[in-house]
N, CA, C and O of each residue as an XYZ file, in Angstrom:
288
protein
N      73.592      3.335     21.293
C      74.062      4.424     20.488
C      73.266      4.424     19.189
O      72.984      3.444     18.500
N      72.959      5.683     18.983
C      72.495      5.625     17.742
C      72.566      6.872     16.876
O      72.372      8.021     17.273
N      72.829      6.546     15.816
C      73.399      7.446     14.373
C      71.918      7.611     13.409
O      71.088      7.024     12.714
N      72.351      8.909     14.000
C      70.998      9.802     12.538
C      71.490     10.388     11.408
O      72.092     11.422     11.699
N      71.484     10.155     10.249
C      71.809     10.086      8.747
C      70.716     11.065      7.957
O      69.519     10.876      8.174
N      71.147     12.132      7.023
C      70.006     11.950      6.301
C      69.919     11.152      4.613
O      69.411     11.541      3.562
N      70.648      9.935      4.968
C      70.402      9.197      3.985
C      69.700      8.504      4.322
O      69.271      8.731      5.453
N      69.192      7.365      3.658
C      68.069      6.117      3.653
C      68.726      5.352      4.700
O      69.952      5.253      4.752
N      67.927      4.802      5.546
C      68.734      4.182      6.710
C      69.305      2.705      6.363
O      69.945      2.039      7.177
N      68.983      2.271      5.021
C      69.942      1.207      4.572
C      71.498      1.325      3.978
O      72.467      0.576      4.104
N      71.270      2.899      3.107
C      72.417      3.204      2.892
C      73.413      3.832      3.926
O      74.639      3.909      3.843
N      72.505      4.297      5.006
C      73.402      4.842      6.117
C      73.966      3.411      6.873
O      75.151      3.324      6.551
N      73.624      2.349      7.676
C      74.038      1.357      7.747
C      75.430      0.730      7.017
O      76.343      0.088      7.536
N      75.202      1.255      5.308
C      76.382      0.713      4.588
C      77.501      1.479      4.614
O      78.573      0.917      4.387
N      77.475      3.019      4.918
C      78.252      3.961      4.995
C      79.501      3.632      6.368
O      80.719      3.462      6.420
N      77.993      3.683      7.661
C      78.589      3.034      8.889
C      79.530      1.577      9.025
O      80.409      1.501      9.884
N      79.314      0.729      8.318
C      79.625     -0.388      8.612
C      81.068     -0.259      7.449
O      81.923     -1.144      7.449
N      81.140      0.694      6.714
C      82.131      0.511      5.358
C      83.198      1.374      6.425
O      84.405      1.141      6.503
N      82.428      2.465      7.256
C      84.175      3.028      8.439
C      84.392      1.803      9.633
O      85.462      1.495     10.159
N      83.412      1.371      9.818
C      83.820      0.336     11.132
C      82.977      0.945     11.966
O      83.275      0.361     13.008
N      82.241      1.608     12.220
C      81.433      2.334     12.988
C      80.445      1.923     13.309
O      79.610      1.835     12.409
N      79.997      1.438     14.811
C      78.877      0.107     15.107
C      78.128      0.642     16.337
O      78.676      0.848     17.420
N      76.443      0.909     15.998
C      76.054      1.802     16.323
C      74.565      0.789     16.846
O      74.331     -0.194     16.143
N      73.953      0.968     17.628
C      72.785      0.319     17.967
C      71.312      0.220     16.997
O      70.423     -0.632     16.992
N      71.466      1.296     16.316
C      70.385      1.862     15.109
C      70.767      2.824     14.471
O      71.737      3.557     14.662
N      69.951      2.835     13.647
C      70.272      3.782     12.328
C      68.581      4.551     11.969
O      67.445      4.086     11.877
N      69.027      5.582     11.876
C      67.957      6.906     11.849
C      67.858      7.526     10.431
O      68.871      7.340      9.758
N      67.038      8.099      9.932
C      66.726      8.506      8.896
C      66.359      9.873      9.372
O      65.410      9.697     10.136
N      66.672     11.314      9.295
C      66.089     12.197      9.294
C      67.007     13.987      8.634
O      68.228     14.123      8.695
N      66.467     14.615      8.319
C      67.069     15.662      7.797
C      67.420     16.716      9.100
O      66.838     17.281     10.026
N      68.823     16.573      8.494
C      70.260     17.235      9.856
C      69.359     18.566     10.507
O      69.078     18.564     11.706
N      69.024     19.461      9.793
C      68.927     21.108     10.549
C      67.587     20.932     11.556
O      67.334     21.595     12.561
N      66.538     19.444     10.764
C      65.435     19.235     11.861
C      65.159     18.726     12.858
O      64.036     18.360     13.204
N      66.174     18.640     13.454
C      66.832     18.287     14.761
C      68.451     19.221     15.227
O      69.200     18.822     16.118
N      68.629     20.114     14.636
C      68.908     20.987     15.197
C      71.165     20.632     14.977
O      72.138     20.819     15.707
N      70.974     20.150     13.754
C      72.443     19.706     13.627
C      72.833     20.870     12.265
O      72.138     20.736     11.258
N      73.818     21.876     12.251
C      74.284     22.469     11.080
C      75.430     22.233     10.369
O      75.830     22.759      9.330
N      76.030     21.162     11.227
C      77.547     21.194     10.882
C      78.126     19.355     11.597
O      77.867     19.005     12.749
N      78.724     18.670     10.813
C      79.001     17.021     11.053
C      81.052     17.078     11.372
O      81.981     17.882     11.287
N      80.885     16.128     11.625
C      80.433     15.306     13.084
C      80.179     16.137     14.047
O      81.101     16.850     14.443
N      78.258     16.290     14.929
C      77.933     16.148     16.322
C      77.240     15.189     16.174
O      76.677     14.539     15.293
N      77.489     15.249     17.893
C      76.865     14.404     19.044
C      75.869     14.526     19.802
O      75.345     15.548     19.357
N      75.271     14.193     20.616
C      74.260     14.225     21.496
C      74.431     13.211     22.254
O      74.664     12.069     21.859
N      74.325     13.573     23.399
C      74.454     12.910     24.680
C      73.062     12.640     25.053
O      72.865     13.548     25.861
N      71.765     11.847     24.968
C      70.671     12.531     25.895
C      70.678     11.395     27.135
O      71.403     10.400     27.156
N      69.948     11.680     27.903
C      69.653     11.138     29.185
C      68.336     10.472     28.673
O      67.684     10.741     27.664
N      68.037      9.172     30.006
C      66.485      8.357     29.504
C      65.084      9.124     29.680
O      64.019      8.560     29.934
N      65.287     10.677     29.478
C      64.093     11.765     29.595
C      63.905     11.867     27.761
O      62.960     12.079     27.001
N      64.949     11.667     27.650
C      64.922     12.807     26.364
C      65.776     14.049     26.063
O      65.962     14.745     25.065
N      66.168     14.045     27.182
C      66.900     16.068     27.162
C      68.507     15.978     26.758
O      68.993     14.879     27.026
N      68.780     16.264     26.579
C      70.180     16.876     25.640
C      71.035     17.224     26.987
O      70.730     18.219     27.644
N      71.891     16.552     27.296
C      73.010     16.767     28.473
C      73.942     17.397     28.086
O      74.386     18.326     28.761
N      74.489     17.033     26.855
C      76.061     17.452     26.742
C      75.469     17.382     24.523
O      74.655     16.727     23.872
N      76.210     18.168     24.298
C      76.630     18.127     22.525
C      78.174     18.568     22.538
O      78.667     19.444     23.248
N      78.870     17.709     21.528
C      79.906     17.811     20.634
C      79.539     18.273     19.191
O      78.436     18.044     18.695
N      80.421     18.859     18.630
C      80.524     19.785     17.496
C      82.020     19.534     16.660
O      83.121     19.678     17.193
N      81.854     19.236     15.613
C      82.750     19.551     14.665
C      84.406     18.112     15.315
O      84.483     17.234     16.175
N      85.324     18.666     14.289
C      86.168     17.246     14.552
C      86.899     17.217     16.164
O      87.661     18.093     16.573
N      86.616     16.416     16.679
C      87.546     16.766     18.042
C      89.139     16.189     18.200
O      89.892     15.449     17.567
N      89.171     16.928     19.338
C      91.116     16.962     19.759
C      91.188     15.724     20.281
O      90.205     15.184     20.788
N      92.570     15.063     20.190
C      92.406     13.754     21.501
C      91.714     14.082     23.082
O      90.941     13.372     23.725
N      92.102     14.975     23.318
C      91.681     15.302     24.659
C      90.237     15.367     24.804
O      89.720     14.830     25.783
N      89.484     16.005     23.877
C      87.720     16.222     23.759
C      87.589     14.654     23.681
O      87.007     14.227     24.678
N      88.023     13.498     22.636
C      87.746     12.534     22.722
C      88.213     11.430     23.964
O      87.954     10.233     23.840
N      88.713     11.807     24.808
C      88.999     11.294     26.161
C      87.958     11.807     27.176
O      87.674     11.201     28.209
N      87.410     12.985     26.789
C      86.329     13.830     27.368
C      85.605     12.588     27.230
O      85.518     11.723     28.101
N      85.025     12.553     25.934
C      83.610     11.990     25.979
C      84.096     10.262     26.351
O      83.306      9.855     27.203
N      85.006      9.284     26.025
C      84.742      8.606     26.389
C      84.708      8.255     27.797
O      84.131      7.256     28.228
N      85.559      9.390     28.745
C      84.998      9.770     30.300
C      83.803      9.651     30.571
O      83.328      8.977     31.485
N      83.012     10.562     29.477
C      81.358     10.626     29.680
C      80.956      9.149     29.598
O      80.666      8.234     30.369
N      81.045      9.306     28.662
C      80.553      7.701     28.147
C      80.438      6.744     29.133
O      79.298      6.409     29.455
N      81.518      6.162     29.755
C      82.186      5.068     30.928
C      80.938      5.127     31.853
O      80.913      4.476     32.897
């Protein structure tokens, strides 16, 4: 898993680790240049590269039973 920030990826690390949020890497890049307008999304990709599934905005319990379905 990994979390893209557009803060400094040391301060993003401290942000992550200050909610409990434990993530494989930490990314540095500016949100709209990769195609994000609005937080918390997601991206699902596959080992191509391609974008399977996106989440958007805060989810319901049920969306979050969704994805950890996906996830599993």
């Amino acid at each position: 898993m990994v979390a893209v920030l557009p803060q400094a990826v040391d301060e993003g690390h401290r942000y992550l680790d200050g909610e409990g949020v434990h993530v494989d890497d930490v990314k540095q890049a500016t949100l709209s240049t990769i195609g994000v307008t609005g937080t918390p999304t997601m991206f699902l990709v596959d080992g191509k590269g391609t974008v399977a599934k996106v989440w958007e905005g805060k989810l319901q319990p049920d969306q979050e039973a969704g994805v950890l379905a996906v996830l599993k």
